[in-house]
C-alpha positions in Angstrom: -57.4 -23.1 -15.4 -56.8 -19.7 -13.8 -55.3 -18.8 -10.5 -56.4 -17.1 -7.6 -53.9 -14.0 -9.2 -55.5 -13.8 -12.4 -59.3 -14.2 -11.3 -58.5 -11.3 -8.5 -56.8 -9.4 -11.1 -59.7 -9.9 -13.8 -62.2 -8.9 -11.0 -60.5 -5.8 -9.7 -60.2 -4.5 -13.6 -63.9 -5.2 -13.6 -64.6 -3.4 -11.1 -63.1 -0.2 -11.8 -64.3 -0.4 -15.6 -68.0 -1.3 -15.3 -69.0 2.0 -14.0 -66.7 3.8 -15.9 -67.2 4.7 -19.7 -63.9 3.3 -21.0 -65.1 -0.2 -21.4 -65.3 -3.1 -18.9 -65.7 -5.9 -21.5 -63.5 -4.6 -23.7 -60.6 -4.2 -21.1 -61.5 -7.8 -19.9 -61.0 -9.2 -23.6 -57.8 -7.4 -23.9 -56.6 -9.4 -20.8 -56.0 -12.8 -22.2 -54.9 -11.3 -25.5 -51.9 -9.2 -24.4 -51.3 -11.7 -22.1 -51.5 -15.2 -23.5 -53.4 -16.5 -20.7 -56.3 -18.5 -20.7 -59.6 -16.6 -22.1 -61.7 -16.4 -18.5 -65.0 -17.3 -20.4 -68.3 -15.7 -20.6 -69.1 -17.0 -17.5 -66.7 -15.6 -15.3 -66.7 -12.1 -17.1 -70.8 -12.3 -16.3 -70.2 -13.6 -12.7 -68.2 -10.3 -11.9 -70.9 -8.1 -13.8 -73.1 -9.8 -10.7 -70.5 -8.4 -8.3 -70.8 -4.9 -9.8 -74.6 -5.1 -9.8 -74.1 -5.4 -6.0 -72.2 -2.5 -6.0 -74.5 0.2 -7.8 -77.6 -1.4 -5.8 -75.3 -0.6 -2.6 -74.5 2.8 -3.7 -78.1 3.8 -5.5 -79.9 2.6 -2.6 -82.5 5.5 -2.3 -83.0 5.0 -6.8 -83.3 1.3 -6.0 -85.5 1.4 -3.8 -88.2 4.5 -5.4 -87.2 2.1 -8.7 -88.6 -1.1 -6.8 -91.7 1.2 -4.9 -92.4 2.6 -8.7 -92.6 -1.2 -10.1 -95.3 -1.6 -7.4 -96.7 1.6 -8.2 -97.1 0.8 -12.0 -98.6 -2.3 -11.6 -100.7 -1.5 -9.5 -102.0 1.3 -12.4 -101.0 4.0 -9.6 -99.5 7.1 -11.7 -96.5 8.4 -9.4 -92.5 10.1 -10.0 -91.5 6.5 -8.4 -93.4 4.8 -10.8 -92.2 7.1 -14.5 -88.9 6.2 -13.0 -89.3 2.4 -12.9 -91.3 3.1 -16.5 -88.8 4.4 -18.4 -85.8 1.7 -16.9 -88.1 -0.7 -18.1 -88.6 0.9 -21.6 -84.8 1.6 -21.8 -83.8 -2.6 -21.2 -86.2 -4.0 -23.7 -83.6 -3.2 -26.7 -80.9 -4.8 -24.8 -82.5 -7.9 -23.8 -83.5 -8.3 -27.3 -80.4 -7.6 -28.9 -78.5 -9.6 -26.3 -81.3 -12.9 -27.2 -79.9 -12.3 -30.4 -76.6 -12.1 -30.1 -76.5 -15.4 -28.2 -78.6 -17.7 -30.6 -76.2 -16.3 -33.7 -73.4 -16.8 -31.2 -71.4 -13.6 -31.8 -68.8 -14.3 -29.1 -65.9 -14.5 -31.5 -66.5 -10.8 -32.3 -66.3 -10.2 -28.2 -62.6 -11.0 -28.1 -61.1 -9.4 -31.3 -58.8 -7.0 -30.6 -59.3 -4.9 -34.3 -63.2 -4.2 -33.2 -62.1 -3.1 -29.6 -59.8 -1.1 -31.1 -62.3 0.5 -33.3 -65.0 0.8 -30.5 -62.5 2.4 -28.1 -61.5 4.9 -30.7 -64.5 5.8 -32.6 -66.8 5.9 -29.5 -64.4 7.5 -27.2 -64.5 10.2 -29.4 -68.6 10.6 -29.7 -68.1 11.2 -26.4 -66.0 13.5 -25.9 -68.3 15.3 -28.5 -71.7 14.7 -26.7 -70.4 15.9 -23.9 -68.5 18.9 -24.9 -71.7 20.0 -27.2 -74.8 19.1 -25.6 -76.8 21.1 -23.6 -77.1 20.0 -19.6 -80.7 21.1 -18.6 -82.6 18.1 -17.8 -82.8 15.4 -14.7 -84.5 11.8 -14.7 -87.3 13.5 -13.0 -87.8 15.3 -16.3 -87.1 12.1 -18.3 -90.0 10.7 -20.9 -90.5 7.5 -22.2 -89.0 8.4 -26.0 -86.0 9.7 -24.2 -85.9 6.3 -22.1 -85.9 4.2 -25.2 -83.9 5.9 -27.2 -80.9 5.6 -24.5 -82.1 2.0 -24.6 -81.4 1.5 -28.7 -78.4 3.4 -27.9 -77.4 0.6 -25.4 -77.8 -1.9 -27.9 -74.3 -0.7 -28.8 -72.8 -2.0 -25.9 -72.8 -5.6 -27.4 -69.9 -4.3 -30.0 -66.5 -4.8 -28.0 -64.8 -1.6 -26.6 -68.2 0.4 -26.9 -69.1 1.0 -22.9 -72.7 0.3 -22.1 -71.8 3.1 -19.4 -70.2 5.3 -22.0 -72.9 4.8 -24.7 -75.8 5.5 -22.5 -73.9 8.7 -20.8 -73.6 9.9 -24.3 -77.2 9.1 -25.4 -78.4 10.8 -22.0 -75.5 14.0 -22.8 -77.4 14.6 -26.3 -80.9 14.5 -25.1 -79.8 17.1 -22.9 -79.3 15.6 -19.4 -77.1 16.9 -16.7 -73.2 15.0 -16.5 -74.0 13.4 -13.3 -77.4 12.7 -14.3 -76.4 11.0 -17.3 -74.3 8.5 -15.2 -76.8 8.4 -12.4 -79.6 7.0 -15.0 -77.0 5.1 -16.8 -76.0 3.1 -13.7 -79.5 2.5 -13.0 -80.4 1.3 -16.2 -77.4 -1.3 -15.3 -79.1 -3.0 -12.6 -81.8 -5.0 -15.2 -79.1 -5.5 -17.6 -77.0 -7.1 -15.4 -79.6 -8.9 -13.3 -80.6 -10.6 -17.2 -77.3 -11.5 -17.9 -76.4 -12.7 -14.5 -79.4 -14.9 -14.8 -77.7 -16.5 -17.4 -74.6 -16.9 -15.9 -75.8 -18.8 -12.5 -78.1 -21.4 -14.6 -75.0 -21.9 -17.2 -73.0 -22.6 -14.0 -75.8 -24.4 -12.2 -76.2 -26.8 -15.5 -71.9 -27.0 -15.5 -72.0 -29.1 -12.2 -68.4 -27.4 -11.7 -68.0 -26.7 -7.9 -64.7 -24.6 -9.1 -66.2 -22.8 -11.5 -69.1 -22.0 -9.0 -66.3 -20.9 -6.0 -64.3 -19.4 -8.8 -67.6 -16.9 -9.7 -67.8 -16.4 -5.9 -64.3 -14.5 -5.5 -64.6 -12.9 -8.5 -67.9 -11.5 -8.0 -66.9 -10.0 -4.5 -63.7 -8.5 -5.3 -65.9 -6.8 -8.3 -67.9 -5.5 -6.0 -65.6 -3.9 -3.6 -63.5 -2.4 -6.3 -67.0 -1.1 -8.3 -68.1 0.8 -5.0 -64.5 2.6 -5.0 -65.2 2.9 -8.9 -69.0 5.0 -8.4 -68.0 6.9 -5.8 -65.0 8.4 -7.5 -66.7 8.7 -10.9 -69.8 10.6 -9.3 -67.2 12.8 -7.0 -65.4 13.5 -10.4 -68.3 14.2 -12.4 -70.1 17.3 -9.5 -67.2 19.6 -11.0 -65.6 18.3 -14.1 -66.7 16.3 -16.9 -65.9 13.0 -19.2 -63.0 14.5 -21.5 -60.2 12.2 -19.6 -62.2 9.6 -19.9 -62.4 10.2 -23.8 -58.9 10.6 -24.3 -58.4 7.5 -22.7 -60.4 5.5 -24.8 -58.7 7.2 -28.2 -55.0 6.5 -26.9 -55.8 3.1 -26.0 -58.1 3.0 -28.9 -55.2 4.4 -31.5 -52.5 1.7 -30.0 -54.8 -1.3 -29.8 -55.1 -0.6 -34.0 -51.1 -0.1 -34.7 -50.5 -3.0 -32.7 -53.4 -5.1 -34.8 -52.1 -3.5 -38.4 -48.1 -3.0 -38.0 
């Protein structure tokens, strides 16, 4: 059973990871390993995804809402800039929701809390960062965005499911070698989260619903708000950060934790 300490805790550290490409999963594994606590579940690590989903709607108002006037748009067979956008987020989920189907029916949750393949997916990702970023061109906004380049940021997303990866980070890479602008990158990439999460979250309230476990229920509650306060705090800072410098601290980060998550696993 966790406390109220440890689900705040586990919520803040969501929060400030999601929209950051270092990891949110991966730093929400770690928790229970380093620490000998309890593991918080699938549940609860989805139920403060739903927090942060709050959070970049919040933030990303004006995308949300020419997102949601596209999905109109494209239904409707209207051809408009509101609707290519709500196109190509729509292109760019289908490999995840696939992948994630997957990943479920095989049950691959014992590779989600293994400390060796965070390791390895801090290190060896952290540093495809730092080299997309530091090599790519930045010419290109979502407004120039086609569908090819939408799906292939959605493959790349696929990556996410490997612990330590960053669905943030390996989308902001993706977006940095087709050629998009930093903030850009994170601007589509936080988008793209909004589906993701809203699939996965789905999950999460009928697992609860079918659980019949008022604590569990309240317990997703907390947890999802303090996500979401610490996630708006997260965006802001991150999309502050990004008008003038780019991702290189957030790279090194992820090979220094990266590098001491593997000595501790080996020696």
């Amino acid at each position: 059973m966790l406390t109220s300490f440890q689900i705040v805790l586990l919520a803040s550290v969501q929060g400030v990871t999601e929209f950051l490409p270092i990891s949110s999963s991966g730093h929400l594994a770690l928790i229970p390993i380093l620490t000998g606590w309890v593991d918080q579940g699938l549940m609860l690590d989805i139920a403060v995804h739903v927090g942060t989903l709050g959070a970049v709607i919040i933030y990303f108002w004006r995308d949300s809402w020419t997102s949601t006037k596209g999905l109109v748009h494209l239904f409707g067979g209207r051809s408009s800039p509101d609707a290519r956008l709500a196109a190509n987020l729509i292109v760019a989920t289908i490999p995840i929701v696939g992948a994630g189907a997957a990943a479920i029916y095989f049950d691959l949750s014992p590779l989600w809390r293994n400390a060796e393949v965070i390791g390895w997916g801090m290190l060896g990702f952290g540093i495809l960062l730092y080299v997309a970023d530091r090599l790519s061109m930045t010419v290109h906004r979502i407004e120039h965005m086609r569908a090819g380049a939408a799906l292939t940021i959605g493959v790349a997303q696929v990556a996410a499911l490997i612990p330590g990866t960053s669905r943030v980070g390996i989308t902001i890479t993706a977006a940095r070698l087709l050629g998009f602008e930093r903030a850009e990158s994170a601007r589509f990439s936080m988008l793209l989260s909004i589906p993701t999460i809203f699939a996965a979250g789905f999950v999460s309230v009928h697992g609860i619903a079918n659980s019949r476990d008022a604590a569990l229920g309240m317990d997703a509650i907390v947890a999802a708000g303090c996500a979401l306060v610490t996630a708006l705090l997260a965006i802001a800072l991150l999309m502050t950060w990004l008008r003038r410098w780019g991702f290189t601290p957030f790279a090194i980060y992820r090979v220094v934790l990266g590098a001491a998550l593997l000595y501790w696993v080996y020696f």
